[in-house]
N, C-alpha and C positions, 0 to 999 in steps of 0.2 A: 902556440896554438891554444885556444880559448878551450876551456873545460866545460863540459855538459853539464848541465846543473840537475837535468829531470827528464823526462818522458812526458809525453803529452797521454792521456787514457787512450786517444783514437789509436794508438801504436801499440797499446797493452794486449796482450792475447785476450780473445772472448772470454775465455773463462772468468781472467783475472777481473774484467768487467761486469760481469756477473757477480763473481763473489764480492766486488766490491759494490753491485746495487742492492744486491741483497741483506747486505751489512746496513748498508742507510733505511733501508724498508725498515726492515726493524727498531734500528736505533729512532726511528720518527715515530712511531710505533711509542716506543717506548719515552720516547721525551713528552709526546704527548698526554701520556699514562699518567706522568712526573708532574705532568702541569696539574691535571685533576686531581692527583694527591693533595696536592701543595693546597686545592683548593679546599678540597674538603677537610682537609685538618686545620686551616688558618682563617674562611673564611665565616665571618658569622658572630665571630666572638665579641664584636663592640653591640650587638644587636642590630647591626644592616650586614644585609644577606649578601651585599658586595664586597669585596676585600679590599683592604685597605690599612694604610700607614699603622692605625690605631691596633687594628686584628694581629698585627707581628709585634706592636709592643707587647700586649697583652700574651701574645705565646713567649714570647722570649724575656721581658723584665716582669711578667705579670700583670697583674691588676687592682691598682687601691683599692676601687671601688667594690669591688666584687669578691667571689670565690673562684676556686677550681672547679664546683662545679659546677657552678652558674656559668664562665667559660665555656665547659663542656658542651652545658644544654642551650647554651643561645649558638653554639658553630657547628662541631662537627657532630656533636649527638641531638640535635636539635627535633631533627626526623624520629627518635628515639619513644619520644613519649608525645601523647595529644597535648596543645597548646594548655586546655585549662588543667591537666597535671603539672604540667612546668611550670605556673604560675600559682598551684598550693607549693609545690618546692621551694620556687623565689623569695614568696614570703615568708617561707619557715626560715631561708636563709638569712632574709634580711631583717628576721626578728634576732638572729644573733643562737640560731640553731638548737634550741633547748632542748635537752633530749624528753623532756614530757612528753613534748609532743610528738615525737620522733615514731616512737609505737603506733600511736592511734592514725597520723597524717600520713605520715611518710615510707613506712619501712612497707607499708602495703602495697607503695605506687612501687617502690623497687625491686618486690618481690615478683610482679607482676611482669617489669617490663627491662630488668634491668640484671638480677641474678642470673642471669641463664651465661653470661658474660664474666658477669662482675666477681670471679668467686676465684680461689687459686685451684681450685682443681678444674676448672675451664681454662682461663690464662691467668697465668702469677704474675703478667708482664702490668696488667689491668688494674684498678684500685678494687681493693678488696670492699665490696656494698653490701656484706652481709649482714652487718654488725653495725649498730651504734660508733664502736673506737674504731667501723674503717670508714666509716663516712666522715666523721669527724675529720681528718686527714685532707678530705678533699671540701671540708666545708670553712676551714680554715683558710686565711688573706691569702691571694693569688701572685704567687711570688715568682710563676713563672716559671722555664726549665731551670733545674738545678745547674750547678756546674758538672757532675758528675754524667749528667744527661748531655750536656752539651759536649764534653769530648768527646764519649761513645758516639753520637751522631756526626761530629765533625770529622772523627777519621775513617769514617764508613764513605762519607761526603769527598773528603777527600781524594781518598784513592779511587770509589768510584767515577766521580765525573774526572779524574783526571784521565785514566783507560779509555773512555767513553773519547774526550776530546783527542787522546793521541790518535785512535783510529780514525778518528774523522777526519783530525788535520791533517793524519798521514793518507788519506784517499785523496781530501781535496788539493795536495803539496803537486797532483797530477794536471789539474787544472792548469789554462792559459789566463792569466787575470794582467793590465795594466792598470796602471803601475806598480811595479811589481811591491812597491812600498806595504800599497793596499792586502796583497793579499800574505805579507808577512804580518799585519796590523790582525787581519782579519784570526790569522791562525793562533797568536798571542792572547786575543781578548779572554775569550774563554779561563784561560789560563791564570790571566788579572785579577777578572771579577770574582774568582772561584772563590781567592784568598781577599778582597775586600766584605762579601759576601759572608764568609765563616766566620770573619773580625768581628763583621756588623753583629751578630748574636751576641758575642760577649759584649762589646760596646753598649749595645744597647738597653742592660742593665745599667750601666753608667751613665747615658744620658738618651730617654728614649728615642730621640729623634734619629740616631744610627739605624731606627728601623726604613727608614726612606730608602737609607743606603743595601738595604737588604733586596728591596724593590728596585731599582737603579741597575744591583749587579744583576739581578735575573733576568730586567730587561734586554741588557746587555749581553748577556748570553744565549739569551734566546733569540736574538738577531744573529749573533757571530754563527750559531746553528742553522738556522733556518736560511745562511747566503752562504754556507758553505756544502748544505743539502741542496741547496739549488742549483748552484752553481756544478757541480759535482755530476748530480745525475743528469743533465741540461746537456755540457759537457763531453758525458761519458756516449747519450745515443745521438743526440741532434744538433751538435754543433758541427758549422762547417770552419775545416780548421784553414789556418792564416796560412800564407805564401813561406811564411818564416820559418813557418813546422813544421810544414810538409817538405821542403826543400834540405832541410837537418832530417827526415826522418824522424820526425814528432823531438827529436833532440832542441833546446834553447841551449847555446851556449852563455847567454847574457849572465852576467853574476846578479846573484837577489831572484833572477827565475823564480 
C-alpha cells in the first residue's frame, strides 16, 4: 500500500489555514520591506539613482575611484544634504581632503546636517563626523565591507532567510503542484541561491564581476518567493481541488508529492 506523502490545505482545519495565510501576509510584508532596504542602502552609489551591477561592487569590493563617503553621499545619504553642499564635499574629497580646509568648508556642512547622527553617543554603530581623524577614516580609498563586516552580516543572513524559507517551504510542501519535480525545484531554490548569493560578497572582492551573481541570486529568490506565495494562498481559498485529492481525502499517495 502506497504511502501518503502530504495533505492538501483544502483538508487542513480553518484555523491551520489561517494561521498559515497569516504567516505569508506578513512574511510578503516583510520581503517587501527587504527589497526597499536593499535599495536604499545599495542603490545610488555609482551616481545613477538605479541599482545596478556597479552599486554592489562598490558596496562590497569598494571603490578606486572614489571614497566612503562620496559612496555614502551619491546612494544611501544622498537625501541627506542639498545637492550644492555635496558637491563643496566632493571637491574637498577630490582634492585629496586637506584638513585646511576641513574647518572653514566642511566641518560646518556636518555640523549642520550630519552630527545629530554621526557621533558615538547617538550611534557608535555610525562613522564618527565629529572630528577631523573621524572623517578622515571615511574619506580614505573605498575598500568596501571589511571582512569582519561581512561575517557578522552573513550569519545574520544566513540563519535568517533560511527560517524565513523553512516556513514557507513548509506551508507551500501543502500545495498540489505538477510535476511534482517542479515544486521540489521550487522549494530548493531559495536554499541554493542563499549560499551563491553570500559567496558572491566575498567573491566579489576578488573579481568584481561576482557582483552580477549577487543580482542573479536575489532574482532568483525573489521568484522561488513570490510562486510559492502565490501559489500557497491561491491554493489555500480558491482553488478547486482535483478528482485525485478529494477521492484520497486531500491525501497524494504519489512519491515526490
Amino acid at each position: 500500500m502506497s504511502k501518503a506523502r502530504y495533505v492538501h490545505f483544502q483538508f487542513l482545519p480553518m484555523s491551520l489555514r489561517v494561521l498559515f495565510t497569516m504567516v505569508l501576509l506578513v512574511f510578503g510584508v516583510g520581503y517587501l520591506m527587504a527589497m526597499i532596504q536593499v535599495w536604499e542602502s545599495h542603490a545610488g552609489k555609482d551616481g545613477d539613482p538605479m541599482i545596478s551591477g556597479k552599486d554592489l561592487m562598490i558596496s562590497y569590493s569598494g571603490n578606486p575611484e572614489g571614497t566612503k563617503l562620496e559612496s555614502a553621499l551619491r546612494g544611501p545619504m544622498a537625501d541627506m544634504l542639498p545637492p550644492e553642499k555635496r558637491e563643496v564635499i566632493f571637491a574637498w574629497l577630490h582634492n585629496k581632503a586637506p584638513q585646511a580646509e576641513f574647518d572653514a568648508k566642511i566641518n560646518p556642512i556636518l555640523q549642520e546636517h550630519c552630527i545629530a547622527c554621526h557621533n558615538p553617543g547617538a550611534n557608535p554603530h555610525l562613522p564618527d563626523l565629529q572630528t577631523f581623524d573621524g572623517v578622515s577614516k571615511v574619506a580614505a580609498a573605498d575598500t568596501g565591507m571589511n571582512i569582519a563586516t561581512l561575517v557578522r552580516v552573513s550569519h545574520i543572513h544566513l540563519f535568517s532567510i533560511t527560517f524565513i524559507f523553512f516556513i514557507v517551504g513548509f506551508i507551500f510542501s501543502h500545495a498540489y503542484v505538477r510535476p511534482p519535480i517542479l515544486k521540489c525545484i521550487l522549494i530548493a531554490t531559495p536554499f541554493v541561491v542563499l549560499i551563491t548569493d553570500v559567496a558572491s560578497w566575498y567573491l566579489t572582492k576578488i573579481w568584481t564581476g561576482f557582483a552580477w551573481m549577487v543580482i542573479i541570486s536575489g532574482a532568483f529568490m525573489g521568484m522561488a518567493f513570490a510562486a510559492m506565495w502565490l501559489i500557497s494562498v491561491y491554493q489555500m481559498w480558491f482553488f478547486k481541488v482535483p478528482t485525485e485529492i478529494s477521492d484520497n481525502e486531500g491525501r497524494l499517495p504519489s512519491i515526490g508529492a
